[in-house]
DSSP file (Angstrom, degrees, kcal/mol; ACC not computed):
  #  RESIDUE AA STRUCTURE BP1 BP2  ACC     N-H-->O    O-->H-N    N-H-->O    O-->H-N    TCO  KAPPA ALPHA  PHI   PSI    X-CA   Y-CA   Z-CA
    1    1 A X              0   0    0      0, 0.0     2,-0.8     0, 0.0     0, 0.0   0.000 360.0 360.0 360.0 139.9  -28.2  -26.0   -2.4
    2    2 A X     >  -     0   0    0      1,-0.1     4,-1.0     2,-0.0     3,-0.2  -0.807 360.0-160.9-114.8 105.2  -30.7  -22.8   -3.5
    3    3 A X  H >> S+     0   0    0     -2,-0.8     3,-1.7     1,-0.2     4,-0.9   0.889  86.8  72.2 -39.8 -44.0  -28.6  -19.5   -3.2
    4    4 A X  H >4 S+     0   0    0      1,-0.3     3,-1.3     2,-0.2    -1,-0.2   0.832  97.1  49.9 -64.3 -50.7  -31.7  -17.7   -3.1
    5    5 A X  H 34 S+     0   0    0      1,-0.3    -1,-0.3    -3,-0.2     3,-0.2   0.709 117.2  36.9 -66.7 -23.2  -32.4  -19.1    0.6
    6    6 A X  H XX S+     0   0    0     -3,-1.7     3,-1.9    -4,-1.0     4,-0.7   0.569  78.4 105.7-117.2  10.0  -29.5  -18.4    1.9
    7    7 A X  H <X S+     0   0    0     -3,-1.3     4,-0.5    -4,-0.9    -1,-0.2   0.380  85.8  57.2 -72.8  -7.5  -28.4  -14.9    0.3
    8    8 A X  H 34 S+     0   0    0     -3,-0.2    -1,-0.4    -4,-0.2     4,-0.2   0.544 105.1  50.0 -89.6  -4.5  -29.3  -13.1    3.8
    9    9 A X  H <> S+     0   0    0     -3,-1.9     4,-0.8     3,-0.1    -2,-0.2   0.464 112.2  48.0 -27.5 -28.9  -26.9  -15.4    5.6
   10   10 A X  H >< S+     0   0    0     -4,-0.7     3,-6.1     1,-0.2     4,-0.2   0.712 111.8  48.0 -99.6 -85.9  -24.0  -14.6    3.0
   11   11 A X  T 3X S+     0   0    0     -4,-0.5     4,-2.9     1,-0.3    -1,-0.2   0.672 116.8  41.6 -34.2 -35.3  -24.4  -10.8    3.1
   12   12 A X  T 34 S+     0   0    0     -4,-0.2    -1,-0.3     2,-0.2    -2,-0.2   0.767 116.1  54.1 -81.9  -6.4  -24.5  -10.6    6.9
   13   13 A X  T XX S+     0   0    0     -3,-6.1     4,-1.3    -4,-0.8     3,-1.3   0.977 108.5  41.9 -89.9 -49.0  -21.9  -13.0    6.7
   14   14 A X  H 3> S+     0   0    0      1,-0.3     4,-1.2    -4,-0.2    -2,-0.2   0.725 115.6  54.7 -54.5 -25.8  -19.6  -11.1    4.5
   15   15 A X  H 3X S+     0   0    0     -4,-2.9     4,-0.9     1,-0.2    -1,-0.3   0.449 106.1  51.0 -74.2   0.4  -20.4   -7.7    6.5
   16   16 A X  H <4 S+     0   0    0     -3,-1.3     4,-0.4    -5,-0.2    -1,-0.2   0.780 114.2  39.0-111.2 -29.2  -19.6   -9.1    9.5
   17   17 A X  H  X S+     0   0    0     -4,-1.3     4,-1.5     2,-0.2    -2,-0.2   0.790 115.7  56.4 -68.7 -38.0  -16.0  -10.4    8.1
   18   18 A X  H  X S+     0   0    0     -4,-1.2     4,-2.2     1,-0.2    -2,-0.2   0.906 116.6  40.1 -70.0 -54.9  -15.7   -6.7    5.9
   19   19 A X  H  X S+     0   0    0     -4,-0.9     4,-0.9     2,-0.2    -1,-0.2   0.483 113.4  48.3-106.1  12.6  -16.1   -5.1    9.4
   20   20 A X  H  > S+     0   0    0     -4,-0.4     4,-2.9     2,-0.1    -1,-0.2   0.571 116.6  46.6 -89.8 -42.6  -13.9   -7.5   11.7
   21   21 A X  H  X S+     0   0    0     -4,-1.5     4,-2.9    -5,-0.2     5,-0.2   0.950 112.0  48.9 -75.5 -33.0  -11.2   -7.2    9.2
   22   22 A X  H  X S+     0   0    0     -4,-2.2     4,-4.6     2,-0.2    -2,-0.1   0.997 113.8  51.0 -37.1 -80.4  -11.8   -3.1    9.1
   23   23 A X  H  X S+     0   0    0     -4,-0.9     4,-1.9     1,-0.3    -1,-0.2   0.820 116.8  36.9 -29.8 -64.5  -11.7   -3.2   13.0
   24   24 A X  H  < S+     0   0    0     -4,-2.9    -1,-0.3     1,-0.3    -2,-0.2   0.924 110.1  58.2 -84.6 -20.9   -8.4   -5.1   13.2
   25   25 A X  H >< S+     0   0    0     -4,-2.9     3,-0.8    -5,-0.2    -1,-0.3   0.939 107.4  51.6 -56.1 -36.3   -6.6   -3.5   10.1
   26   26 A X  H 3< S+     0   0    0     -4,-4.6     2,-0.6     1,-0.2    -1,-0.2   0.942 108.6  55.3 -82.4 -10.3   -7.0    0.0   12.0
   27   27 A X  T 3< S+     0   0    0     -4,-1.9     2,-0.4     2,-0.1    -1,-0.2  -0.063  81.7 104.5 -95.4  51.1   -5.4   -1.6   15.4
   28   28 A X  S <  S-     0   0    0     -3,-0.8     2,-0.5    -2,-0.6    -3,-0.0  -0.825  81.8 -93.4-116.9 160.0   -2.6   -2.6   14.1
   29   29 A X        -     0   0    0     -2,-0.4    -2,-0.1     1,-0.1    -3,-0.0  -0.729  33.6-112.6 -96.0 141.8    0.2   -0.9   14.8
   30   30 A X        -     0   0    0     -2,-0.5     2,-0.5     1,-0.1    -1,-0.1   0.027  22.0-134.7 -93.4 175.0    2.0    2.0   12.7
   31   31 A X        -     0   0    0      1,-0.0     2,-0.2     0, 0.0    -1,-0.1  -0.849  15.7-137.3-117.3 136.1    4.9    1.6   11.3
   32   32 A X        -     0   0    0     -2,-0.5     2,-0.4     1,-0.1    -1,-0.0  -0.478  17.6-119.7 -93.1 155.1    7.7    4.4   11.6
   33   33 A X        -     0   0    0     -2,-0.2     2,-0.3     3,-0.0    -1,-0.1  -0.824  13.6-143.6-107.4 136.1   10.0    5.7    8.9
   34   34 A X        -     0   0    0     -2,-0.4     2,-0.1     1,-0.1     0, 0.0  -0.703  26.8-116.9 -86.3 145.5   13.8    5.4    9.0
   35   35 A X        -     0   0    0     -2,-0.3     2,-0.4     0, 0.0    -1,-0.1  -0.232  32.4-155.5 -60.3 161.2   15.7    8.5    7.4
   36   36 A X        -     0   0    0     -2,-0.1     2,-0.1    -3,-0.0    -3,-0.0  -0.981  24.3 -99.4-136.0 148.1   17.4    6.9    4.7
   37   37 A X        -     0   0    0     -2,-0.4     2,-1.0     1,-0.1     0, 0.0  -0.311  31.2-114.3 -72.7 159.9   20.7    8.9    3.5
   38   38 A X        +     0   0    0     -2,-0.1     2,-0.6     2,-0.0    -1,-0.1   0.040  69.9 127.7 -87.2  27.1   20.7   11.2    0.4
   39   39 A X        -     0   0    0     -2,-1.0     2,-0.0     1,-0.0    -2,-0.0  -0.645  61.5-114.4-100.5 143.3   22.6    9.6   -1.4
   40   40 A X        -     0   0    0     -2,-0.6     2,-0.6     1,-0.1    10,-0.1  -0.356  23.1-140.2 -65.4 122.2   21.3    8.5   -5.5
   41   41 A X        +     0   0    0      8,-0.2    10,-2.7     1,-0.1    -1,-0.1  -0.810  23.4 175.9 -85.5 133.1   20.8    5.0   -6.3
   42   42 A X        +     0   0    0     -2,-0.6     2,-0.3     8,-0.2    -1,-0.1   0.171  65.3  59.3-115.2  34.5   21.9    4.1   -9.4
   43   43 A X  S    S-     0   0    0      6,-0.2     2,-0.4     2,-0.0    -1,-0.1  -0.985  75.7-148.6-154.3 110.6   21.3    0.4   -9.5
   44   44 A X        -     0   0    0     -2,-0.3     2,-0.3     6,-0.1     5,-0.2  -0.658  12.4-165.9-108.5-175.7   17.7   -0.3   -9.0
   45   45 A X  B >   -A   48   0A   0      3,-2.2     3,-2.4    -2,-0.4     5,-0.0  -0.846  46.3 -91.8-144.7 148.4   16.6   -3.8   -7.1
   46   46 A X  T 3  S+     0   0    0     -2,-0.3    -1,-0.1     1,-0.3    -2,-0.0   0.944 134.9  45.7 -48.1 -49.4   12.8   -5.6   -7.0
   47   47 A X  T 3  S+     0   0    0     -3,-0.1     2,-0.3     2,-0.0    -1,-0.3   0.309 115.8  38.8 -96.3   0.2   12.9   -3.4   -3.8
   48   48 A X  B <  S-A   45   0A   0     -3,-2.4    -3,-2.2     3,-0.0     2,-0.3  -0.973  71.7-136.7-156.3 137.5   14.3    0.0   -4.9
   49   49 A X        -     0   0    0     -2,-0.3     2,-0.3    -5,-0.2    -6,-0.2  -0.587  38.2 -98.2-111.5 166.9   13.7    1.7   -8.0
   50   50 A X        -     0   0    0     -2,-0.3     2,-0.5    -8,-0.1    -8,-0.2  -0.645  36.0-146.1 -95.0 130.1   16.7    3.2   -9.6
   51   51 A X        -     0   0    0    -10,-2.7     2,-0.4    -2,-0.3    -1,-0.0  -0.871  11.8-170.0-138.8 114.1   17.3    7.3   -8.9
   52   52 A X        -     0   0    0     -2,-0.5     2,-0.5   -12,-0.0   -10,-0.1  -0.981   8.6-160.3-141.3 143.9   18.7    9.1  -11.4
   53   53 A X        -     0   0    0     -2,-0.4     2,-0.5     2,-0.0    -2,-0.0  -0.854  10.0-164.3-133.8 114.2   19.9   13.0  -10.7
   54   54 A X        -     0   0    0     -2,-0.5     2,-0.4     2,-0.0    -2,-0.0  -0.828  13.4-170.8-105.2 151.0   20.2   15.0  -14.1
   55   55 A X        +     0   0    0     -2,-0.5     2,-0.2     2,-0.0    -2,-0.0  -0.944  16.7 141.3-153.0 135.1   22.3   18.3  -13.6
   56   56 A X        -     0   0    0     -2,-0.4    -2,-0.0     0, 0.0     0, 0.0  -0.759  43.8-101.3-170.1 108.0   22.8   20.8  -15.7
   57   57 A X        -     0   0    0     -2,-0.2     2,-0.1     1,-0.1     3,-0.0   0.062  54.0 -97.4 -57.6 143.3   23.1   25.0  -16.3
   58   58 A X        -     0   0    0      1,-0.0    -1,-0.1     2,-0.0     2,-0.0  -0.371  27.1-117.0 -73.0 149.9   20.5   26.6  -17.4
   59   59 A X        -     0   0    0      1,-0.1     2,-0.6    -2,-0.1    -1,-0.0  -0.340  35.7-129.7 -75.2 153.7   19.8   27.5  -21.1
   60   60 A X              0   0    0      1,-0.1    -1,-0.1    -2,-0.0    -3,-0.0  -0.740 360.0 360.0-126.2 111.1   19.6   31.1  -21.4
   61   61 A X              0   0    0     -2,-0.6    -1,-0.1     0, 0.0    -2,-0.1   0.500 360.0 360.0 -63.9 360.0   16.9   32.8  -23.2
């Protein structure tokens, strides 16, 4: 098969996939955020990175 011949098929074909996927990624619907409690993780998980809360007076110049 000779690319050459068919390389305005594949571009209109990929713009037409680029902009069908565009179309339906912006109609999708959004997704709300839960409040999450204040509290520090100190254990982090694939899904939560690990929160660490340094306290301390300040040094005095």
């Amino acid at each position: 098969m000779n690319i050459q011949k068919h390389m305005e098929l594949i571009f209109v074909s990929v713009l037409t996939i680029l902009g069908v996927g565009t179309l339906a990624m912006e109609n999708l619907p959004k997704a709300f955020a839960k409040a999450k409690p204040a509290v520090a993780n100190d254990i982090g998980t694939p899904t939560n990175m690990a929160v660490v809360v340094i306290r301390a007076p300040r040094g005095k110049a």
